[in-house]
DSSP file (Angstrom, degrees, kcal/mol; ACC not computed):
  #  RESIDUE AA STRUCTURE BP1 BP2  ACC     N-H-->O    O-->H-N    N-H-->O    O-->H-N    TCO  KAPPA ALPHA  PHI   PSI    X-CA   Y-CA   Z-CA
    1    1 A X              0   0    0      0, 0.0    58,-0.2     0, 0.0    59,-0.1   0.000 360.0 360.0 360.0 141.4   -5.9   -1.1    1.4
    2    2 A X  B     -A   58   0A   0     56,-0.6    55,-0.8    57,-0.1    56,-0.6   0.183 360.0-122.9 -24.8 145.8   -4.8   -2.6    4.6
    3    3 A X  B     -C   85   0B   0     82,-1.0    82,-0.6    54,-0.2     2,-0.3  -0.829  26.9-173.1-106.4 164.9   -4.4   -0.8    8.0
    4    4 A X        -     0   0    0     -2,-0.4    52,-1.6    80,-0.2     2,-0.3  -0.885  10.4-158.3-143.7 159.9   -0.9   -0.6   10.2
    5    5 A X  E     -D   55   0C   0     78,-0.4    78,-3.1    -2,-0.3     2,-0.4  -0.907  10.7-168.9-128.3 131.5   -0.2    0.5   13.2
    6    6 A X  E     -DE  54  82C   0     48,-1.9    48,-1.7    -2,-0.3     2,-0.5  -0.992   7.3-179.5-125.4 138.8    3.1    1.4   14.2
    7    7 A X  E     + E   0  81C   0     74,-1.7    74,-1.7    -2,-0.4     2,-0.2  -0.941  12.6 164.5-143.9 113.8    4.6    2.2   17.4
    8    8 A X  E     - E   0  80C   0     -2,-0.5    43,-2.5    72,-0.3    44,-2.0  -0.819  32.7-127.3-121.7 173.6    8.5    3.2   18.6
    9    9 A X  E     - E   0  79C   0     70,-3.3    69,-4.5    -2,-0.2    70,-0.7  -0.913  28.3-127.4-115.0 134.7   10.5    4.3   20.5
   10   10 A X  E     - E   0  77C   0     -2,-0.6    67,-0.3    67,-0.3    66,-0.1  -0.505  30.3-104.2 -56.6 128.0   13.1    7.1   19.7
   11   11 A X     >  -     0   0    0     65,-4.0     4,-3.0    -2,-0.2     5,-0.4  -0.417  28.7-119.0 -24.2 117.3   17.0    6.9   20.3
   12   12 A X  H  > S+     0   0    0      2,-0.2     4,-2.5     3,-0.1     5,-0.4   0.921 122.7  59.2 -29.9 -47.0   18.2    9.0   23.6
   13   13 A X  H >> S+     0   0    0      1,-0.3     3,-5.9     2,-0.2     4,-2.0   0.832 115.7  35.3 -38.2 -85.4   20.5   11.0   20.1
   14   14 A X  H 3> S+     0   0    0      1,-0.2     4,-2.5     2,-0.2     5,-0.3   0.755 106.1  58.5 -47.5 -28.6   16.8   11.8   18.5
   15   15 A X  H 3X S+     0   0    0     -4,-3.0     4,-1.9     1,-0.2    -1,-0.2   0.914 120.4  41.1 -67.4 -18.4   14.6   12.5   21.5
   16   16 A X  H <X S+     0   0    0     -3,-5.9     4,-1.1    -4,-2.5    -1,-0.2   0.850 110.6  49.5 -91.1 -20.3   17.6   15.3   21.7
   17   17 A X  H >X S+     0   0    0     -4,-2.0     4,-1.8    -5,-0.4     3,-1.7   0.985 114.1  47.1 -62.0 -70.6   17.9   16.1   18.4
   18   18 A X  H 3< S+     0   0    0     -4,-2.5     3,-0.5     1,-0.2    -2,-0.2   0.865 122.5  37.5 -41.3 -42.9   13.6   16.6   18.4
   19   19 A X  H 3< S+     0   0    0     -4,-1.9    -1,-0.2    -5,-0.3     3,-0.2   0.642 118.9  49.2-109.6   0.6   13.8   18.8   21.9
   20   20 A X  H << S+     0   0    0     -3,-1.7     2,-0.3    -4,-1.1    -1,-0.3   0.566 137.5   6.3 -86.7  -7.5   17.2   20.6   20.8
   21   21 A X  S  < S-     0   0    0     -4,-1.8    -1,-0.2    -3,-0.5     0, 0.0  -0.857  92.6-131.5-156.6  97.4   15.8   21.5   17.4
   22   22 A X        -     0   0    0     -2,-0.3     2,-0.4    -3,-0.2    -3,-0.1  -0.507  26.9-166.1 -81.1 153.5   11.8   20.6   17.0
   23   23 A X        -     0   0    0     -5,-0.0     2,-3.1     4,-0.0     3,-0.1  -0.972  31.1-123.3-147.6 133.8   10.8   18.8   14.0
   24   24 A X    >   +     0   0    0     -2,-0.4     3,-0.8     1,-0.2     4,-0.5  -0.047  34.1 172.6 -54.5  40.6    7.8   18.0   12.3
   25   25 A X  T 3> S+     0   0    0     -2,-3.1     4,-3.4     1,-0.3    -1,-0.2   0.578  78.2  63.5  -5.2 -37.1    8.3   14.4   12.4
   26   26 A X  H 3> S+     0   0    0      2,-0.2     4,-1.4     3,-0.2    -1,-0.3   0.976 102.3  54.7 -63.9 -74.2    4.8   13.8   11.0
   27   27 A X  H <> S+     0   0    0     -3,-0.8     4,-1.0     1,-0.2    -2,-0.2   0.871 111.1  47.5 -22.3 -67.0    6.4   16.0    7.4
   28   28 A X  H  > S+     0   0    0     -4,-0.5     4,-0.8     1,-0.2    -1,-0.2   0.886 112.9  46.4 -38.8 -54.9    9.4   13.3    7.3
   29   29 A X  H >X S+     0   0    0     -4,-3.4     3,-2.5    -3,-0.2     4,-1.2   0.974 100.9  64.0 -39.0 -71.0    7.1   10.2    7.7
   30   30 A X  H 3X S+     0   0    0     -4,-1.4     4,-2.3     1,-0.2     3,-0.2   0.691 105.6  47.7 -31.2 -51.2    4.3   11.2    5.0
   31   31 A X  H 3X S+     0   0    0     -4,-1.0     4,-2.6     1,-0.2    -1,-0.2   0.859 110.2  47.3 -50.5 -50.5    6.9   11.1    2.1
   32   32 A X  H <X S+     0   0    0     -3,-2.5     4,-0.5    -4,-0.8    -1,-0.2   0.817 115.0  46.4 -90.2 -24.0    8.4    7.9    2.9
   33   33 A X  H  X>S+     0   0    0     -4,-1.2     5,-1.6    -3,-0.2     4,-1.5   0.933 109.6  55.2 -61.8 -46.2    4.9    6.2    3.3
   34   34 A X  H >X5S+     0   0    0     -4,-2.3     3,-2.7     3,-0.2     4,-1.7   0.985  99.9  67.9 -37.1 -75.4    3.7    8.0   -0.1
   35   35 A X  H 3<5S+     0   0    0     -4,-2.6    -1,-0.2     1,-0.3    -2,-0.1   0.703 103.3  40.2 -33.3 -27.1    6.9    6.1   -1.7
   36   36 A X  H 3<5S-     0   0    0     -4,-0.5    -1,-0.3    -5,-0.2    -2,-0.2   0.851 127.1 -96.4 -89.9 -32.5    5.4    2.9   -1.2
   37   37 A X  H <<5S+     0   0    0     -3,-2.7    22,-0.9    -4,-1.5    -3,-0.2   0.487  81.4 138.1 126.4  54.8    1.6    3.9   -2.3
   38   38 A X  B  << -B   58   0A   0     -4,-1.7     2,-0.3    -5,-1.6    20,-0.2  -0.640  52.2-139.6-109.5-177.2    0.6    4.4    1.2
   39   39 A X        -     0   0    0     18,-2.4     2,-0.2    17,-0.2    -9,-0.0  -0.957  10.5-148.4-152.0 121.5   -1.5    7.0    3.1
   40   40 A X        -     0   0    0     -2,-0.3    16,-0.2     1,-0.1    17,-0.1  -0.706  19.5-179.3-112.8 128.0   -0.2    8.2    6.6
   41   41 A X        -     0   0    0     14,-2.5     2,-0.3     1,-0.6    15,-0.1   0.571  64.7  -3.6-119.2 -22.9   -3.9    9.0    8.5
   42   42 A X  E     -F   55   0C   0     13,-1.3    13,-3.7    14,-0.2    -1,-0.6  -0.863  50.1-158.0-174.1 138.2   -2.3   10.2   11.9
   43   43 A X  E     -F   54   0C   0     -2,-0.3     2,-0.3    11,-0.2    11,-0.2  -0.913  24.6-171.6-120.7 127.3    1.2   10.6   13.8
   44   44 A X  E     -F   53   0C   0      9,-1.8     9,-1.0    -2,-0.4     2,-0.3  -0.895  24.0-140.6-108.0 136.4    0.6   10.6   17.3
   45   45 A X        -     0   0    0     -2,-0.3     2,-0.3     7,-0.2     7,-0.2  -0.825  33.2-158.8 -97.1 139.6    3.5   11.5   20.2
   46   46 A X        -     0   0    0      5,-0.5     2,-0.4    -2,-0.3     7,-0.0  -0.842  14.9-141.8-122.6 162.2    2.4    8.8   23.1
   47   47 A X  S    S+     0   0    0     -2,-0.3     2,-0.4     5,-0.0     3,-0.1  -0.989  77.0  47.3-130.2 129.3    3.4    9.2   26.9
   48   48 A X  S    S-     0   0    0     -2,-0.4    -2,-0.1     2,-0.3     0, 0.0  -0.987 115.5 -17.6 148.6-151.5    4.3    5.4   28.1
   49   49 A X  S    S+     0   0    0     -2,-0.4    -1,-0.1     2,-0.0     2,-0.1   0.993 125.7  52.2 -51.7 -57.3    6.6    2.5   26.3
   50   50 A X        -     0   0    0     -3,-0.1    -2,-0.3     1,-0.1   -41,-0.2  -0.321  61.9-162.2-100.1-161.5    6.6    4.0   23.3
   51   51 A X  S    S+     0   0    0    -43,-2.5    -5,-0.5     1,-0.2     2,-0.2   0.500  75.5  37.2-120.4 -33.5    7.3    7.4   22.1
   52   52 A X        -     0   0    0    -44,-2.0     2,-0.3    -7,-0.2    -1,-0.2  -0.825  53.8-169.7-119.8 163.3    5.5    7.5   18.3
   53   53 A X  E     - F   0  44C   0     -9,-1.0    -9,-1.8    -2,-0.2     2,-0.5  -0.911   6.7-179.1-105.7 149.4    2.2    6.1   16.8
   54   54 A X  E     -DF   6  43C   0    -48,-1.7   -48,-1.9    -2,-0.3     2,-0.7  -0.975  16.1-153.1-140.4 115.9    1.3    6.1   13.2
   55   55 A X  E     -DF   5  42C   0    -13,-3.7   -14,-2.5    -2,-0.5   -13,-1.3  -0.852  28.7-177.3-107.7 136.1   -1.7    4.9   11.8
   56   56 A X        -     0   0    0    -52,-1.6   -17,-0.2    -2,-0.7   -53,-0.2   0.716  31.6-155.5 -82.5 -61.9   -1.2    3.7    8.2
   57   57 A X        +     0   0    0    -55,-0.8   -18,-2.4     1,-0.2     2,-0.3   0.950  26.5 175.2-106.2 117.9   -2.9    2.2    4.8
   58   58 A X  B     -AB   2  38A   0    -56,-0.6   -56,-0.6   -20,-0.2   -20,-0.2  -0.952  42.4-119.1-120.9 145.6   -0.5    0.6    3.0
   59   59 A X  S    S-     0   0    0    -22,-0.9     2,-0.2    -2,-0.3   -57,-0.1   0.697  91.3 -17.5 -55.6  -7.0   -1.3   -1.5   -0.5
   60   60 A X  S  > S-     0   0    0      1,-0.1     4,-0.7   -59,-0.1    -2,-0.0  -0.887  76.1 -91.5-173.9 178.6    0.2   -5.1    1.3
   61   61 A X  H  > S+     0   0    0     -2,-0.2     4,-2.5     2,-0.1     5,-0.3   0.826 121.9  59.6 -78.1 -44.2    2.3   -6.2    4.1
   62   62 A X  H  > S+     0   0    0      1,-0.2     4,-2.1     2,-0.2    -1,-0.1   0.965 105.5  54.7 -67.5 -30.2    5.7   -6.2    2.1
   63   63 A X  H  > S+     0   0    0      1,-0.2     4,-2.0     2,-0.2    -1,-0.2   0.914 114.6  45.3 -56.8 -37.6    4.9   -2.0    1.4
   64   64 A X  H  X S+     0   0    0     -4,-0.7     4,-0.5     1,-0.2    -1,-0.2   0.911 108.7  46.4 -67.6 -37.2    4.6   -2.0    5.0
   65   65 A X  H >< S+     0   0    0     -4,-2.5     3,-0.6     2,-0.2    -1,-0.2   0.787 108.1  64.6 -60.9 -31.0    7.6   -3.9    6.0
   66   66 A X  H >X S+     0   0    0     -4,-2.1     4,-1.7    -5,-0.3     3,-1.2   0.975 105.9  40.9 -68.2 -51.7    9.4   -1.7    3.4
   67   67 A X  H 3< S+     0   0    0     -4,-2.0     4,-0.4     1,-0.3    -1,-0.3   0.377 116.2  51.1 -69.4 -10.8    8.7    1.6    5.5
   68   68 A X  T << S+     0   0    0     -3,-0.6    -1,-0.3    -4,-0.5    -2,-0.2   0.020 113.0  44.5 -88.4  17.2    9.6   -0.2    9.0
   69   69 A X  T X> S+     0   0    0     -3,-1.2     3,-2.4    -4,-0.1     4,-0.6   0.496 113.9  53.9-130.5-105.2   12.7   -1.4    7.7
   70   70 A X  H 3X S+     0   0    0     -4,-1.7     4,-1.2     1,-0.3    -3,-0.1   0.517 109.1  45.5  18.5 -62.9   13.2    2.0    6.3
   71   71 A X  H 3>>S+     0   0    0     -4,-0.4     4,-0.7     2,-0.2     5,-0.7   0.861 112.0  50.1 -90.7 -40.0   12.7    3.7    9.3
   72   72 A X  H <45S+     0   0    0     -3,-2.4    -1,-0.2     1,-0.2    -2,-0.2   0.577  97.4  64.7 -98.4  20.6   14.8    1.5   11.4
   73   73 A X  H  <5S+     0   0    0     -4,-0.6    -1,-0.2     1,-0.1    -2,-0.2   0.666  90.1  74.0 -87.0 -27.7   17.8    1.5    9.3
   74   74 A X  H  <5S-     0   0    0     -4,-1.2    -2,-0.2    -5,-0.3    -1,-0.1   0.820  98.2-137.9 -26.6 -50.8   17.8    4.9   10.1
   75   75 A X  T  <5S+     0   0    0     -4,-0.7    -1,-0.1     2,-0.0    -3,-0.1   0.774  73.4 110.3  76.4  42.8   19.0    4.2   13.6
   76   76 A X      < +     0   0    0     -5,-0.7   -65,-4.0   -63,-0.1     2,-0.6   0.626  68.1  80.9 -86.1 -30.4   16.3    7.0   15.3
   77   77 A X  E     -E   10   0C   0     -6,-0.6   -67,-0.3   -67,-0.3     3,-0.1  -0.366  57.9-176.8 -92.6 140.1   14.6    4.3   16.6
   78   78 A X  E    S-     0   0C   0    -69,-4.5     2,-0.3    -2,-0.6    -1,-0.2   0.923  77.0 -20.4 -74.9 -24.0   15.5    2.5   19.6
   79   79 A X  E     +E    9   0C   0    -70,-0.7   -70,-3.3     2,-0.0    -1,-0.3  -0.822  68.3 155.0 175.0 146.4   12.5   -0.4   19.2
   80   80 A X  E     -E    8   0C   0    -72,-0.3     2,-0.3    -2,-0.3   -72,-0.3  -0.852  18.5-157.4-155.6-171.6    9.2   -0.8   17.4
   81   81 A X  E     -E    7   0C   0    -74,-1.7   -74,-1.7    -2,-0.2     2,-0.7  -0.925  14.1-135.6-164.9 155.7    6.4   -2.8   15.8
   82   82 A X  E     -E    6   0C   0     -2,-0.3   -76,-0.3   -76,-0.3     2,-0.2  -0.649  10.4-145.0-109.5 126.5    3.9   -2.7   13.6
   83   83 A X        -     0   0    0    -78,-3.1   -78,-0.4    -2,-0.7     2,-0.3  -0.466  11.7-141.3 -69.3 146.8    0.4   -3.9   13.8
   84   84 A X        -     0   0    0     -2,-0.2     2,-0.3   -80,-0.2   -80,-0.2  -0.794  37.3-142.8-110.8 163.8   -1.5   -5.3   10.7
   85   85 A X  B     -C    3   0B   0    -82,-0.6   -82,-1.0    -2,-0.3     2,-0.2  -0.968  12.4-147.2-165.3  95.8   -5.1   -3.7   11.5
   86   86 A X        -     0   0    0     -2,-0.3     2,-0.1   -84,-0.1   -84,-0.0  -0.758  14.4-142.7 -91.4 140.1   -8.7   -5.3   11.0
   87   87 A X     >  -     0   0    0     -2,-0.2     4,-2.0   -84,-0.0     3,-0.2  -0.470  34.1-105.0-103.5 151.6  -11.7   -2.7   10.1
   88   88 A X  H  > S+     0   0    0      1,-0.2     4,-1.1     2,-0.2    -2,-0.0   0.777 122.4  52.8 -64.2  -8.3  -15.2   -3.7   11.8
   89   89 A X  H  > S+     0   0    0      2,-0.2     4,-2.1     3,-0.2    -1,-0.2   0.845 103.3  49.8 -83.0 -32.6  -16.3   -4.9    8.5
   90   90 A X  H >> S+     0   0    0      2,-0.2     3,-2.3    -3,-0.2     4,-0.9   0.986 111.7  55.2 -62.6 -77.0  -13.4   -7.1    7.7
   91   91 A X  H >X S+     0   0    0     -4,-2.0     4,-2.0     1,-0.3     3,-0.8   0.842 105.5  49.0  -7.3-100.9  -14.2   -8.5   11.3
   92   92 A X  H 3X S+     0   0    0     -4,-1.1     4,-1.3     2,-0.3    -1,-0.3   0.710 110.2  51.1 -12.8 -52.8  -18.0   -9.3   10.5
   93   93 A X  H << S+     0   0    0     -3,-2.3     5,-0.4    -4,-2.1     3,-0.3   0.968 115.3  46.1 -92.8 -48.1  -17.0  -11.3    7.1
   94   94 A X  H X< S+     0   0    0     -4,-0.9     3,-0.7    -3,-0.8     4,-0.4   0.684 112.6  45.9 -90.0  -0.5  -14.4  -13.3    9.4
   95   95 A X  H 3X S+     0   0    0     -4,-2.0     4,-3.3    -5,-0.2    -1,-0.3   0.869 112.5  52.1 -63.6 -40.7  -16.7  -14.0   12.1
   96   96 A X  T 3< S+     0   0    0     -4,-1.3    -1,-0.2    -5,-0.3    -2,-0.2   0.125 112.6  47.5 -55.6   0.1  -19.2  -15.0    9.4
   97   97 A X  T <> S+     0   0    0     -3,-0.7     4,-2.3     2,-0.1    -1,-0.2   0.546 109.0  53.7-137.2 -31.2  -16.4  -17.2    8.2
   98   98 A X  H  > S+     0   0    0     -4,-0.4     4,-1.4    -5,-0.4    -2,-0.2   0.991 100.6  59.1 -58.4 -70.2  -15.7  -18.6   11.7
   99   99 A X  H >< S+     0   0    0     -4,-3.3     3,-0.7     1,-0.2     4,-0.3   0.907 110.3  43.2 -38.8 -62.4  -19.1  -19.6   12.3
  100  100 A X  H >4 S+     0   0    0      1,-0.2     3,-0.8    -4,-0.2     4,-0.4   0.894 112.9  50.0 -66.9 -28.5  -18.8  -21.7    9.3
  101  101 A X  H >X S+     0   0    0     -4,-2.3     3,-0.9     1,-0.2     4,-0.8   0.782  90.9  78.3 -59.0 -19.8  -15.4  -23.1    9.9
  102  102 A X  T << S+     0   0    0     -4,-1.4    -1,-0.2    -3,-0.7    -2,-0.1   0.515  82.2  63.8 -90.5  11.3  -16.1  -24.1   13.1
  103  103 A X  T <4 S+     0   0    0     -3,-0.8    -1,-0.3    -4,-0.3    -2,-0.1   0.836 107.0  45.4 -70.5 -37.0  -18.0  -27.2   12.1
  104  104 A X  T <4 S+     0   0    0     -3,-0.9     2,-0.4    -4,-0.4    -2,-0.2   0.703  94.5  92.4 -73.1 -29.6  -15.0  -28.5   10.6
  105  105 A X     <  -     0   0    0     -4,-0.8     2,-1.2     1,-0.1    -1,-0.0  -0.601  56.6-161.2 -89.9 114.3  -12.7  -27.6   13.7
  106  106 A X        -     0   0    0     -2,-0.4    -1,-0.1     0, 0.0    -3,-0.1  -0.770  15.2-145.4-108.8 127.5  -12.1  -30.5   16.6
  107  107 A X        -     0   0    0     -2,-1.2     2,-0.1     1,-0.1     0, 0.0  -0.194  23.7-105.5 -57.3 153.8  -10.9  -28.9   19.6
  108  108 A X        -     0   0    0      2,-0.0     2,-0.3     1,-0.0    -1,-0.1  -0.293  34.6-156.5 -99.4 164.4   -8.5  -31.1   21.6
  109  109 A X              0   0    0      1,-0.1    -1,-0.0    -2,-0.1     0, 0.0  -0.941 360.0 360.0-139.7 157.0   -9.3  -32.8   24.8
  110  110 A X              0   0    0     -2,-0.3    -1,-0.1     0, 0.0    -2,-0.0   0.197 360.0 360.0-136.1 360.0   -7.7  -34.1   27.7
């Protein structure tokens, strides 16, 4: 299965809801990833832009889109985006792949 990355930012509401009440954010996620046939590998808190990272494996892109659409109909999030995510093997086959395309490819020239 595919990897994602996802990264947001919380609503002022939630970042007060989380530090008037803590919650295990992580708990909430897993389930709604599950729903899709995904596998939630790590919830990270970031200090910076965003606020969350999640790395993901979801079967396809539309399972993924379903859970970022999900999560920002909620209206916790102020902003995110999701990464699609290449493994070093995946990488190798399309370098491998490159290398043979690139016979085919002419680059443009002034």
């Amino acid at each position: 299965m595919p990897f994602y990355m996802f990264q947001g930012r919380y609503t002022a509401q939630a970042l007060k809801a989380l530090v008037d009440t803590s919650q295990d954010r992580e708990k909430a996620a897993r389930p709604l990833i599950e729903a899709v046939g995904g596998k939630l590998h790590q919830f990270f808190y970031c200090m910076g832009e965003d606020d969350v990272m999640v790395l993901i494996e979801a079967p396809d892109d539309t399972a993924m889109a379903a859970c970022a659409l999900a999560v920002g109909a909620s209206g916790a999030m102020a902003g995110g985006k999701t990464t699609k995510l290449v493994t070093n093997a995946d990488a190798m086959k399309a370098m491998a792949m490159a290398k043979k395309a690139s016979a085919s490819y002419k680059a443009a020239t002034g």
